[in-house]
C-alpha positions, 0 to 999 in steps of 0.5 A, a space after each residue: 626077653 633076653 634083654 630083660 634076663 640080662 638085667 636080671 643076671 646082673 642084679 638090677 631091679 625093674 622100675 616097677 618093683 622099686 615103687 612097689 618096696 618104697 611105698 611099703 616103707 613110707 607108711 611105716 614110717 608115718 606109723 611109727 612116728 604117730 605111735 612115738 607121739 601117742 606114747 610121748 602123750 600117754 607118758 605126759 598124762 601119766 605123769 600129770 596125774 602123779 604130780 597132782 597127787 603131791 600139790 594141793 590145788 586148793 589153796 591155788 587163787 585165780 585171780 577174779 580180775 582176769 579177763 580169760 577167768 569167767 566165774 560159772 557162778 555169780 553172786 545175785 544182785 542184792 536190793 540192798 545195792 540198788 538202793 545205799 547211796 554210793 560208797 564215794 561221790 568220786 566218779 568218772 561220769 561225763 555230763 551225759 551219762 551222769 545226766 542220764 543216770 540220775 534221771 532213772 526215778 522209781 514209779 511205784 512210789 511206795 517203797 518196800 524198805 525202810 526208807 528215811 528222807 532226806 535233805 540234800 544241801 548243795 553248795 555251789 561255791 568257788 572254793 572253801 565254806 566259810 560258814 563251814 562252822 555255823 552250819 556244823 552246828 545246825 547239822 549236829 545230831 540228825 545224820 541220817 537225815 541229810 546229805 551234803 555237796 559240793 560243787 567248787 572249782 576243779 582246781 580246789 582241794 578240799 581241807 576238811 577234818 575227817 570228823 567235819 560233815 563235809 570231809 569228802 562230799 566234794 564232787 567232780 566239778 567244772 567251772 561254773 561262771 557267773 550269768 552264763 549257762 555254766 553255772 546252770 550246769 553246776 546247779 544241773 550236776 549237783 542234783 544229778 548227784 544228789 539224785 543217786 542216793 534214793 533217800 534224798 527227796 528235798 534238794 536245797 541250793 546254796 552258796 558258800 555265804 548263806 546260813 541257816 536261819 532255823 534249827 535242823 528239826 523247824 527245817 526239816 518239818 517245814 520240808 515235809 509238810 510242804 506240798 510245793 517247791 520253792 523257786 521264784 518264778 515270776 513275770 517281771 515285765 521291766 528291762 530286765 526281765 520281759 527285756 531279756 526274752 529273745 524272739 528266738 525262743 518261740 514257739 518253745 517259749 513264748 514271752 507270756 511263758 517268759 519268767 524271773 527268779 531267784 537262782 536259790 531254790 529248794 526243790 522236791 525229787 519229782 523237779 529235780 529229775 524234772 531239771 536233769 533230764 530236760 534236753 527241750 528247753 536247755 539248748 534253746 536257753 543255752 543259745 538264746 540267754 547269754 548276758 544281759 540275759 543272765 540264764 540262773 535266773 530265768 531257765 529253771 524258772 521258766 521251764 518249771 512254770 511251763 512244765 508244773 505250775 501247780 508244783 510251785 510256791 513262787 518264791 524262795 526259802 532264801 532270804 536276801 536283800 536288794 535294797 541298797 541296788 547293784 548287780 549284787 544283793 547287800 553283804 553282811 558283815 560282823 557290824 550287821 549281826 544283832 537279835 534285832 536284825 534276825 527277828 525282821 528276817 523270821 519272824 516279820 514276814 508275809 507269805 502263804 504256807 500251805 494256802 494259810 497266810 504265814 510269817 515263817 517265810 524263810 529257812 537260809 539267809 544270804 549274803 553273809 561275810 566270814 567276818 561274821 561267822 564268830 559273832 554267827 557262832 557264839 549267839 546261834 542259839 538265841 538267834 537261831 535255836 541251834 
């Protein structure tokens, strides 16, 4: 007791009553820091909403393409997007996904729009187009009736005048080589290609030597009227066609089912989808048809004859001639160009149209040299009426 009257009188504070003082302060402190931050708060708040009063935030562009900016409304997707053809045929697409993408196909055949078909002529072609010229001349007039492309090396740069119906209708492309499933592959992109234009219903084949041997409108009706499509397919029991088969390929196909063709075709919207989408019968052909066994000539032939007989006319809207031999059909030069030499190809032939015997047989010629095109040129109209 006297001890703790001595620490007292000397001006000492017990242990207990120095706790007691500095837990007082602390929270203090801690208020008043909170209460110099609410402040510093509500004077920025105040502020802002003085300096919004002398900004106009109207005229303020958030840019679209920002991908912290998500619009809380969006434009509905118009009909009218899904069925315009594509502003460019410039696309980054692999094989795959164009493949899949061309596939889609409406079911309800009817459409609810106006709808114009057309013709899609593809060319399947190294480089430039020679007959670019003649077939200028064909196509005159009737743009709202067809669509063009092709599919050249990747490495050509097209040099078409901005007036020239074939100025931009390149599409990407790899290289196609001859008998090998690479050029399948082209033919294979070029009606996926097609395809993405709703319009198109007739795909027509060709290469940088064939020309048109009828005029746009003889052309386009013998189209439309046509139940069929045209490839050749047929069954070649010789070296080289039953010679070619490969055991391998049964039981997806069997040498019965084993067919020959021209690698020309025309074909309507149901087998060009047909075409496309068929992942069954591509990596049997792929594997088992490589030279001798030249795939152009045989795959889509085939497949279609297993698939859709009745869809076939058996034979190709493509006239060439075999007869002087070779891996190659005759080439036609300047020389060869007479009135004469037509009259045989369009008129003097045989077939059947529309289960009617028929002698207009053929709407494209081939093989054609560039020598001939000025000749081609000045007498189209009597040869060809256009």
């Amino acid at each position: 007791m006297q001890t703790r009257l001595v620490a007292m009188e000397e001006g000492k504070e017990p242990p207990m009553a120095t706790r007691t003082i500095q837990s007082k302060i602390l929270p203090l402190k801690l208020l008043l820091f909170f209460l110099f931050f609410l402040g510093l708060g509500i004077a920025l708040t105040i502020i802002s909403m003085l300096m919004s009063r002398h900004y106009d935030y109207d005229n303020v562009i958030i840019p679209v393409t920002s991908s912290r900016v998500h619009p809380c409304f969006q434009e509905p997707i118009s009909f009218q997007s899904w069925i315009k053809p594509p502003s460019t045929l410039r696309h980054y697409m692999n094989d795959s996904q164009l493949f899949w993408r061309a596939s889609f196909d409406p079911q309800i055949k009817s459409f609810p729009f106006k709808r114009v078909p057309k013709v899609a002529f593809m060319f399947l072609t190294r480089g430039p187009l020679p007959m670019a010229p003649l077939w200028e001349k064909f196509f005159k007039g009737h743009e709202e009736r067809y669509s063009i492309y092709i599919h050249a090396l990747p490495t050509y740069v097209e040099d078409y005048s901005p007036s020239s119906a074939f100025y931009l209708r390149q599409i990407p492309s790899q290289v196609a080589e001859w008998g090998m499933m690479s050029m399948c592959d082209g033919e294979r992109r070029l009606l996926a290609n097609a395809l993405l234009d709703i319009s198109n219903e007739w795909f027509i084949l060709l290469s940088e030597a064939c020309i048109p041997l009828q005029s746009f409108p003889i052309t386009y009706l013998y189209l439309s009227v046509s139940q069929v499509s045209y490839m050749g397919s047929y069954d070649d029991p010789g070296p080289f066609g039953r010679g070619r088969y490969d055991d391998n390929m049964a039981p997806l196909v069997n040498l019965t089912d084993w067919r020959k063709g021209s690698q020309w075709f025309e074909v309507d919207r149901k087998l060009a989808v047909d075409i496309v989408k068929d992942d069954t019968f591509y990596p049997k052909f792929e594997k088992f048809c490589r030279p001798a066994c030249y795939v152009d000539e045989h795959y889509f032939q085939t497949m279609l004859s297993i698939r859709s007989p009745h869809l076939l006319a058996n034979r190709s809207l493509t006239w060439v001639d075999w007869s002087r031999g070779g891996a190659h059909p005759a080439t036609f030069g300047k020389a060869d160009i007479k009135k004469g030499f037509f009259k045989n190809i369009i008129e003097d032939q045989n077939c059947t149209f529309h289960n009617q015997n028929s002698s207009a047989c053929f709407l494209f010629a081939r093989k054609f040299a560039p020598s001939a095109l000025n000749t081609l040129l000045e007498h189209s109209l009597d040869f060809f009426g256009y």
